[in-house]
N, C-alpha and C positions, 0 to 999 in steps of 0.2 A: 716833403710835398706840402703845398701851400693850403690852406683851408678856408673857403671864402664866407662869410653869411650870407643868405641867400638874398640879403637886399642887396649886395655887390651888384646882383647882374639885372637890379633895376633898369629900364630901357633911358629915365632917365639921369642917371647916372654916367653913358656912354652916348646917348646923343643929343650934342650942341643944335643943330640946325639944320630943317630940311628944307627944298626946294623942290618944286615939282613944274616940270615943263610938258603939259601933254597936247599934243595934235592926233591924239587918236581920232580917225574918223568914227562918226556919230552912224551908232545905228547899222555896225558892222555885223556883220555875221562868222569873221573870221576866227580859230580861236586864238587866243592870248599866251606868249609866251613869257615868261618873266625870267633875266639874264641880271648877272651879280658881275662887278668888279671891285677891286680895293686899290686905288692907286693915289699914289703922292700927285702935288700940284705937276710935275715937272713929266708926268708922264699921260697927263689929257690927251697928250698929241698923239702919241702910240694907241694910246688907246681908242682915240677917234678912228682911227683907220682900223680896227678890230670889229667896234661896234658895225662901221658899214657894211665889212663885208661881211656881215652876219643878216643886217636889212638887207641885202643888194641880194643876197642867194635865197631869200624867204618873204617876197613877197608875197607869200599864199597867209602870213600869221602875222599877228599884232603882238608889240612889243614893247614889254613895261622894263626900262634897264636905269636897275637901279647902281648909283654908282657910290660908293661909299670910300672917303678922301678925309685925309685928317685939315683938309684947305685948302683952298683956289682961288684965287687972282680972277676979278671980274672978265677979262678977256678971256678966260676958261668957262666962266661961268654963260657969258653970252656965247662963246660957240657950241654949248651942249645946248642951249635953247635954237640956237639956228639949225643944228644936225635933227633934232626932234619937232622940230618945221618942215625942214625940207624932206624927211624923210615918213612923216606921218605917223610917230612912234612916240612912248612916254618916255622921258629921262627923268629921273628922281634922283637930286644930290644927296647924302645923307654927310654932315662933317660932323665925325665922331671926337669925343674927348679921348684924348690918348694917355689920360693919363693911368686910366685903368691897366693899361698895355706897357705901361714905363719897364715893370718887373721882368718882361720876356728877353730872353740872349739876343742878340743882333750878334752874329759872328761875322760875316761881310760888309763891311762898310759901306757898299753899294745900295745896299736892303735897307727899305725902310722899316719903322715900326707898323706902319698902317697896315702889310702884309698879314699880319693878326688879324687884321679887323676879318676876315674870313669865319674865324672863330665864334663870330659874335652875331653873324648874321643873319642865322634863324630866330634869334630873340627879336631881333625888329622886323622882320616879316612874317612873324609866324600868322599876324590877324591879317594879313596880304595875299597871300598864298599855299599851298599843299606843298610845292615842288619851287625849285631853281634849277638853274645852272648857272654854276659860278664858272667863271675866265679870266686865266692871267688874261694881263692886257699885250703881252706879247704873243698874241695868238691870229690867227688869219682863218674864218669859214670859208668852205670854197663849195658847199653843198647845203641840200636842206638839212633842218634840225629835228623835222617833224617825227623819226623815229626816234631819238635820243628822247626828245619832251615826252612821247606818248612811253615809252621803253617800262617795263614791269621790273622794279626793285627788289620785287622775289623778301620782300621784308628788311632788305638791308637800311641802312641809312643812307648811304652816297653809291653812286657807281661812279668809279675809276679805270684806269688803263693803267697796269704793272711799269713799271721801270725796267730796263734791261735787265735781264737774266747774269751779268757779270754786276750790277749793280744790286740788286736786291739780296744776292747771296753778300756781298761787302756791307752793307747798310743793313741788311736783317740780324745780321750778326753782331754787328758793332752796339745797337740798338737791342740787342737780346728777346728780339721779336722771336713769339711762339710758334707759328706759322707758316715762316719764312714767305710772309708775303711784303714786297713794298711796294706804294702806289705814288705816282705823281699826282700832287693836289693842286695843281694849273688850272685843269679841268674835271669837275666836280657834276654831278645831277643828284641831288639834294636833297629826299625827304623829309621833311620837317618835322614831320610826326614824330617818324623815327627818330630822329636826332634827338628832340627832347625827350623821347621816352628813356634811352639810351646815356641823357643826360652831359652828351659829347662836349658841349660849351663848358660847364662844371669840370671836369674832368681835364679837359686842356687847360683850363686856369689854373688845375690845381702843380702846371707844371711851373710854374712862376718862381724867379729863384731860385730856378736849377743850375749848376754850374754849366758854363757854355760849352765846356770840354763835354760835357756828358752828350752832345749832339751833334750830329755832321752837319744840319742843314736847320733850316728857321719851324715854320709851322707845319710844312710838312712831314717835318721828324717827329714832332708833336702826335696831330694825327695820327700819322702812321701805330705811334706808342697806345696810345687812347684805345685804338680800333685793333689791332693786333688783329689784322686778316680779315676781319667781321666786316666786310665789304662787298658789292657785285665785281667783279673783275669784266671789265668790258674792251670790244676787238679796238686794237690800237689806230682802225683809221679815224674813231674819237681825238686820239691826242698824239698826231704824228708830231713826236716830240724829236729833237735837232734839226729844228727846220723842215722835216719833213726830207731828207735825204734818203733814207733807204725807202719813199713811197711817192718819187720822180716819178714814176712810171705806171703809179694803178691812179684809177678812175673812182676809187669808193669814197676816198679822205674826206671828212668832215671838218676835220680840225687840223693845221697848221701850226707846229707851239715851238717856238725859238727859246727852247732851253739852253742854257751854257752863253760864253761871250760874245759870238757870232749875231750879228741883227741885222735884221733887212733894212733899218733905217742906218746903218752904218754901211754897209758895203751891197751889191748886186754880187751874188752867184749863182744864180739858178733861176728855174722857171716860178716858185714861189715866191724868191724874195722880189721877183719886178712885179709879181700879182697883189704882193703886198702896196708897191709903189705904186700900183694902181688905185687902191682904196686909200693909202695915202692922198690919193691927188683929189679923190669926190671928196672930203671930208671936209671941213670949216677950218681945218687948221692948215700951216703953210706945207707946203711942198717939199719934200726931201728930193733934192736932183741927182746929189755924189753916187758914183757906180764903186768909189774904191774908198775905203779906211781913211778919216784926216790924219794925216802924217804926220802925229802927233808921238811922242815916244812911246806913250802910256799902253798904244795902241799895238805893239809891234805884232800880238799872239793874234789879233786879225789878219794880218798882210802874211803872215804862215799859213794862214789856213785858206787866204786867197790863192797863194800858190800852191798847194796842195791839192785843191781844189781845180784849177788849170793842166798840173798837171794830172789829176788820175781821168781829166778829158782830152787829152793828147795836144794840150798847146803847151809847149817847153817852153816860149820864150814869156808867157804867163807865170811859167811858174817860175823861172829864172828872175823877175821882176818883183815877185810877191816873195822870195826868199832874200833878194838885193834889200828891201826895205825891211823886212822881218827883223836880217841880221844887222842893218847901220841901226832902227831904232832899239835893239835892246840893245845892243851897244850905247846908245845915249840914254836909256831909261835904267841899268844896272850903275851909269858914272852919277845919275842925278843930273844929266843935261839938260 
């Protein structure tokens, strides 16, 4: 395990540059909520439609969302200042140096490294605020948040939502978790206190240069090791993680979290992912129109789960058409077509 001095986690040492765009109304009485994400240049746009529909379902509270990016492109940077206009909320850019972050496994080529920057973000808030919640950016509110903000931590550092029960028993074990607890870190409510009392940022760094085989997943394996269970466990309509499929049908959900390949900005199937295209459409960035997977090879494990998806709703010839593409493109994406 890696050993840092404790000037490593100097604030500035990790952050390059901040911006702040605020249109909070003057002289509110409402209170303040303060919302975290970490996302690369390439995914302002997903994230635009998360942050709306989190303003669009709370306009009873004000909202400081701070967004922490390893870099952005002016046309990023001007539509987080037109969303925090039009919608009367602070946006705060933070572009962290990532080079302190170089050490950590990337095992999906997907994943960026800025996914860390989670790790890091109670050192630059902590003269900001008590509390967060942090959100992947592949997430949709579709409710208030005002009991999640106000929610008693019972002393913990974070509240979490478990992972499936076939997954935590595979991952808690694999991980030599004491506990057998494991939680999805998408969605986080944040103590601060806690956290550096408990000294969590130290301790996740000190996984730096660990062999990649030693982990299934990026910061959440992390986490999970660090905290071994020492967590609030909270009801999963916080984080109805795969889109929200087995929570079609209740009226509680808060949270929305397209974990795994599946994304509402790739394909429509369900009542969430067109609610996402919905906030999609209020937001400063462009438009997503497609209802189906681009028929790209790379794609084919979408156009399976389209049809899969048609058929367990009784259209065959849906699902006959999402299994015809399934099987030509990985036929071309297995030859390298």
């Amino acid at each position: 395990m890696k050993i840092h001095n404790p000037s490593f986690f100097e604030i500035e040492h990790f952050l390059e540059k901040k911006q702040i765009f605020s249109f909070l109304p003057l002289n509110s009485d409402k209170n303040s909520c303060h919302i975290c994400y970490n996302v690369n240049d390439s995914y302002f746009k997903i994230m635009g439609s998360s942050i709306v529909s989190i303003l669009d379902n709370n306009k009873d509270l004000n909202f400081i969302i701070h967004i922490f990016t390893d870099g952005y492109t002016l046309e990023n940077e001007r539509k987080v200042k037109e969303l925090a206009r039009k919608w009367n909320c602070c946006c705060i850019l933070y572009t962290l140096n990532m080079q302190p972050f170089e050490n950590f496994h990337i095992k999906v080529k997907r994943f960026s490294g800025i996914t860390y920057g989670r790790i890091y973000m109670p050192e630059i808030l902590k003269h900001v605020t008590s509390r967060y919640i942090y959100i992947d950016s592949d997430t949709m509110c579709i409710s208030s948040l005002r009991n999640l903000w106000n929610l008693n931590l019972k002393g913990k550092a974070i509240g979490v939502v478990s992972e499936s029960p076939a997954s935590v028993s595979y991952r808690a074990k694999f991980l030599k978790l004491k506990n057998n607890i494991y939680f999805n870190d998408g969605i986080m409510l944040v103590d601060i206190g806690q956290w550096k009392k408990q000294n969590i940022t130290e301790k996740a760094f000190s996984y730096q240069n660990e062999p990649k085989e030693r982990f299934l997943g990026h910061d959440q394996d992390i986490l999970n090791i660090v905290l071994d269970g020492d967590v609030l466990l909270l009801p999963h309509i916080y984080n109805a993680y795969g889109g929200g499929l087995d929570f079609e049908n209740r009226a509680d959900v808060v949270f929305v979290h397209w974990t795994g390949r599946r994304k509402p900005w790739q394909m429509v199937l369900t009542k969430f992912d067109q609610q996402w295209r919905h906030y999609n459409a209020l937001s400063p960035w462009e438009t997503i129109t497609n209802i189906l997977p681009v028929k790209k090879p790379e794609n084919y494990h979408d156009f399976q789960q389209w049809g899969k998806y048609q058929k367990r709703n009784g259209h065959m010839s849906g699902y006959l058409k999402g299994m015809f593409w399934y099987s030509w493109l990985r036929i071309r994406y297995k030859m390298g077509l």
